[in-house]
Each structure stands twice: as structure tokens, then as C-alpha cells.
C-alpha positions in Angstrom: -1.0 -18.0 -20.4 -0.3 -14.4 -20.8 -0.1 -11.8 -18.1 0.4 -8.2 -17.9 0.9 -6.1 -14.4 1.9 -2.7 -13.9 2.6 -1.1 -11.0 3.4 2.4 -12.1 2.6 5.8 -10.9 0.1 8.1 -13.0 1.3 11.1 -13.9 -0.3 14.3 -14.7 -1.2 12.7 -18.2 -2.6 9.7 -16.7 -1.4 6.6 -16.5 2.0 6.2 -18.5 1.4 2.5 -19.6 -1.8 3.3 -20.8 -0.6 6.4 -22.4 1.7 4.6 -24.1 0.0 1.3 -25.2 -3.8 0.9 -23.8 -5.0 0.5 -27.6 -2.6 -2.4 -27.7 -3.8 -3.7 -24.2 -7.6 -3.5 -25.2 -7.0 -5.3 -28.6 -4.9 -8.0 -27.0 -7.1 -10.8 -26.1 -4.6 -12.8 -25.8 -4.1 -11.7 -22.3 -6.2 -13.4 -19.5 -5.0 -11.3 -16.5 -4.3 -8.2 -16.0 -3.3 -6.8 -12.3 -3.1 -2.9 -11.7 -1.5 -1.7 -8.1 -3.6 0.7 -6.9 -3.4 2.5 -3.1 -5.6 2.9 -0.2 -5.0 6.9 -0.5 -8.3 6.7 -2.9 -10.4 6.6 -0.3 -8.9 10.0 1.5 -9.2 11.0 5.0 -11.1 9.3 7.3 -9.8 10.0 11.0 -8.7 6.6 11.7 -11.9 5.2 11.1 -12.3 1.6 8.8 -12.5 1.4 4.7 -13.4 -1.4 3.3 -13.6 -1.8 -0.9 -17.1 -0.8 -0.8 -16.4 2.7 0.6 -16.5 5.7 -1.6 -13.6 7.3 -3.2 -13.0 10.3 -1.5 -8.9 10.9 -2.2 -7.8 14.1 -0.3 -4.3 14.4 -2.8 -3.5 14.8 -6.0 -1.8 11.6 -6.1 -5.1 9.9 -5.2 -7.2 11.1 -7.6 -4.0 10.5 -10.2 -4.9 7.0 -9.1 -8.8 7.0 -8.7 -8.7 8.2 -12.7 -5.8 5.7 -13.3 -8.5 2.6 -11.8 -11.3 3.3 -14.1 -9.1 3.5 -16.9 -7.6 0.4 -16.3 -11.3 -0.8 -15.8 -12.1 0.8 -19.1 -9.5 -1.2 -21.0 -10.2 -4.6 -19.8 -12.9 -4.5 -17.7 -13.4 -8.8 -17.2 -9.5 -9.7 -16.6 -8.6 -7.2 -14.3 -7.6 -7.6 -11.0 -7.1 -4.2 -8.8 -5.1 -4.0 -5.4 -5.2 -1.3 -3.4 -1.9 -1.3 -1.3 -1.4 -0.6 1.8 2.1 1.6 3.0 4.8 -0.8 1.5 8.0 -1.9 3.8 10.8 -4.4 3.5 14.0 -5.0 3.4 15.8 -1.9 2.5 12.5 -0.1 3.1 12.2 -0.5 6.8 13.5 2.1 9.6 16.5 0.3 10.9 18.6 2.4 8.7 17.5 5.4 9.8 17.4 4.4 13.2 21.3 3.5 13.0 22.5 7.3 11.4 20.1 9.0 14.0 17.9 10.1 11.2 14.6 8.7 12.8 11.9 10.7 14.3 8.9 9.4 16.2 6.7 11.8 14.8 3.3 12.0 17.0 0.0 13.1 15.5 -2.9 12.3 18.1 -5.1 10.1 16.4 -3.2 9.1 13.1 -2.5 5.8 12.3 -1.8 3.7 9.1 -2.1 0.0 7.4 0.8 -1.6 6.4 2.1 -4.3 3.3 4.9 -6.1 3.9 6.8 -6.4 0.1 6.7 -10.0 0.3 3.0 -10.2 1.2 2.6 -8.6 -2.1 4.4 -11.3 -3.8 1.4 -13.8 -2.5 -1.4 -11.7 -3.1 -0.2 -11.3 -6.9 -0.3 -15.4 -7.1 -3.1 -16.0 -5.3 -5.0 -13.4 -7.9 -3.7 -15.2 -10.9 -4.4 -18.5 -10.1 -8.1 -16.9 -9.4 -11.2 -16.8 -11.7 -12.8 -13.9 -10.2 -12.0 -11.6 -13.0 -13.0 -7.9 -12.2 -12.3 -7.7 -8.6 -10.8 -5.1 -6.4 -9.2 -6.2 -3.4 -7.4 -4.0 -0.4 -4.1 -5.5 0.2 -2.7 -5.1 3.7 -1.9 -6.2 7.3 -4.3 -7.1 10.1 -3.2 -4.5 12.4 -2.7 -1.1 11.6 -1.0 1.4 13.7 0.6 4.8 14.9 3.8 5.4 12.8 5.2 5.9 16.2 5.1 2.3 17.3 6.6 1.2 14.6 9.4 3.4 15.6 9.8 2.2 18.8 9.7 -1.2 18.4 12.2 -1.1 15.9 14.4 0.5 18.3 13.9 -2.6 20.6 15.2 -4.8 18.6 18.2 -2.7 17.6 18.6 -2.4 21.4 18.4 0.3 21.4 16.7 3.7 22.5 13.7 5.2 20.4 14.0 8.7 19.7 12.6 11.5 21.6 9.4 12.2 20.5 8.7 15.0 17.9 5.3 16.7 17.3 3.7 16.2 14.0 4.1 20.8 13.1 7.6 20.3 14.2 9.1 17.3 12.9 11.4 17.5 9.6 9.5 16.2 6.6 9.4 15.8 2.5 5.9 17.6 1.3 5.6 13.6 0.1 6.0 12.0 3.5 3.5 14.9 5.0 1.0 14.1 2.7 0.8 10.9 4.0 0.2 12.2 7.3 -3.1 13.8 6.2 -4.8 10.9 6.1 -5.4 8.5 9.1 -7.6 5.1 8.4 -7.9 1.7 9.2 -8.1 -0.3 6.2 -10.1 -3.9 6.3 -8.5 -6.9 4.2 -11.4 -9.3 4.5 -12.3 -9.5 0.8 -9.1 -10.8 -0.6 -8.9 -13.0 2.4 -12.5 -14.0 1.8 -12.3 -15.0 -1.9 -8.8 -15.5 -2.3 -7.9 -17.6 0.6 -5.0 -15.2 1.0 -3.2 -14.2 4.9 -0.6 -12.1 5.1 2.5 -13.4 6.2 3.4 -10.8 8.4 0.0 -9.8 10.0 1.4 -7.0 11.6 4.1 -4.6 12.1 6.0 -6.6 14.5 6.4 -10.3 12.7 7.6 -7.9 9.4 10.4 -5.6 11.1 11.2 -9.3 13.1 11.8 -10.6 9.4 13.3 -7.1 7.7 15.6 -7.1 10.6 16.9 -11.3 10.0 17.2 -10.3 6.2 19.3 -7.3 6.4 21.4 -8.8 9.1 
């Protein structure tokens, strides 16, 4: 068998790889899979309230609706052997705060009421196989953990298992931040994973924040 994924970013000019070679994709029917890695940021701002696949596509940013056209694109090219996941915040090893938490860089940046779903790297890993061992061709699955949270908590549980103490709280109009990383924070929603879990068989290995700092923390030593 022959697969294709792609995980890259659209740009202004849509979607690079299908820039680039979506004639090639379309007349290649050789392929019986193809996997596109979306984000939850299509469905926008919705106060902390749940999404589920099902819920309209509202993106607030310019890189959600970068991504909303980059989906029907994809879905345009090879409508019956695609697979799109919608991903959650991605952490890991080297993408978790313990770094910043040793150079004092961290901030627990608080923002009543916002909140965010979470992928750990390797969870991504077992979603990806457990979609192409599938026969559901054309699906669209939301790929997270079970709990999402304030960004805060993460923060200061990380601190606990460095020992160590959180920082001082910051609030959200005051705290030191990349125009990317406060985009993020204008969105707040709970996103459900019962689809993928539901048709795939899939759990997450690291359900929530927590077990996946436990495991970032083991890894990085």
C-alpha cells in the first residue's frame, strides 16, 4: 500500500502541497490513504463551551480559515481516501514547559474562563495508525485529550514536579506574549474526542495533562 500525509501549514496561497502537486495527488489512484492534520482553531471562539466534529466552522483567525479552506481542498482532491484530524494544542518532549520553567521564562498567564484541549505528540503517533489500518474512508475525526484545561494548571503542576514553585500569577493584558501565542488565547473551548474513539477504537495514552508532563518529564530526564 501507498500513503501520503501532510501535516503542513497553508499559507496565504493555500495549501503548499497542494500548490505544488494536487494535480498529481488527484490522478494518483494508486494511493489508498491520505491523512491531512488539520486544527481545532476551525471551529473559533466558543467561551469554553464543547465542539464536537459536527459543529460549524466558525474560525476567529486567519490561520483558521487558512485551514478551513486547506480541508475542503484536501476534500476536493480525494474526497473517499481521506482521513482529516483536527489537533488539539500539541506538547511533548522538547515542547513541554519544564524548560521554561528552569530559565524563569514561565508565566501562569490567567484569563477567567479560558481553557484549552491538549495532544500529546505521541498520541498522534496512534491515532495516525489506527486511521490507516481503518476503512472508514472520508472521515474527520478531533484528535485530543479527555480533559482540557486552564493553561495555568498546566503551569503549576509542572512546577510540582520540578519541585519547585509556580510562578506568580500574571494577568492575561499584562503578561509578555508573541501576537502567535495571543491568538491562541482568543479562543477558549472544550473539544469532545468521542468519534475517533467511537469508530477507531482509539484512547489516548495520556488522557490528560498530568500523565503527559509525568512522561515529558521521564523522557527529558
Amino acid at each position: 500500500a501507498t500513503h501520503l500525509l501532510t501535516s503542513v501549514a497553508p499559507g496565504a496561497e493555500g495549501d503548499p502541497v497542494l500548490v505544488a502537486h494536487g494535480a498529481d495527488i488527484a490522478a494518483a489512484t494508486h494511493l489508498n490513504w491520505v491523512g491531512y492534520l488539520s486544527t481545532v482553531g476551525v471551529y473559533g471562539d466558543h467561551a469554553g463551551a464543547w465542539v464536537d466534529e459536527d459543529t460549524a466552522l466558525t474560525p476567529g483567525t486567519a490561520r483558521g480559515r487558512a485551514r478551513v479552506a486547506a480541508e475542503a481542498a484536501w476534500q476536493t482532491i480525494a474526497p473517499a481516501r481521506l482521513h482529516i484530524l483536527r489537533l488539539a494544542g500539541i506538547y511533548g518532549p522538547g515542547r513541554g514547559p519544564f524548560t521554561k520553567l528552569k530559565r524563569g521564562t514561565a508565566q501562569r498567564i490567567i484569563k477567567p474562563g479560558q481553557v484549552f484541549s491538549r495532544i500529546h505528540r505521541d498520541d498522534i503517533g496512534t491515532a495516525l495508525l489506527a486511521c490507516l489500518q481503518s476503512e472508514r474512508a472520508g472521515a474527520i475525526y478531533n484528535l485530543c485529550d479527555d480533559e482540557p484545561a486552564p493553561p495555568q494548571d498546566v503551569i503549576t503542576y509542572a512546577a510540582e514536579l520540578l519541585g519547585m514553585e509556580p510562578p506568580p500569577e500574571v494577568p492575561f493584558d499584562k503578561a509578555d506574549l508573541s501576537p502567535m501565542a495571543r491568538s491562541f488565547y482568543s479562543e477558549s473551548k472544550r473539544v469532545h474526542n468521542d468519534r475517533i474513539k467511537r469508530d477507531l477504537g482509539w484512547q489516548p495514552r495520556y488522557p490528560d495533562y498530568r500523565s503527559g508532563l509525568r512522561a515529558i518529564l521521564a523522557a527529558e530526564g
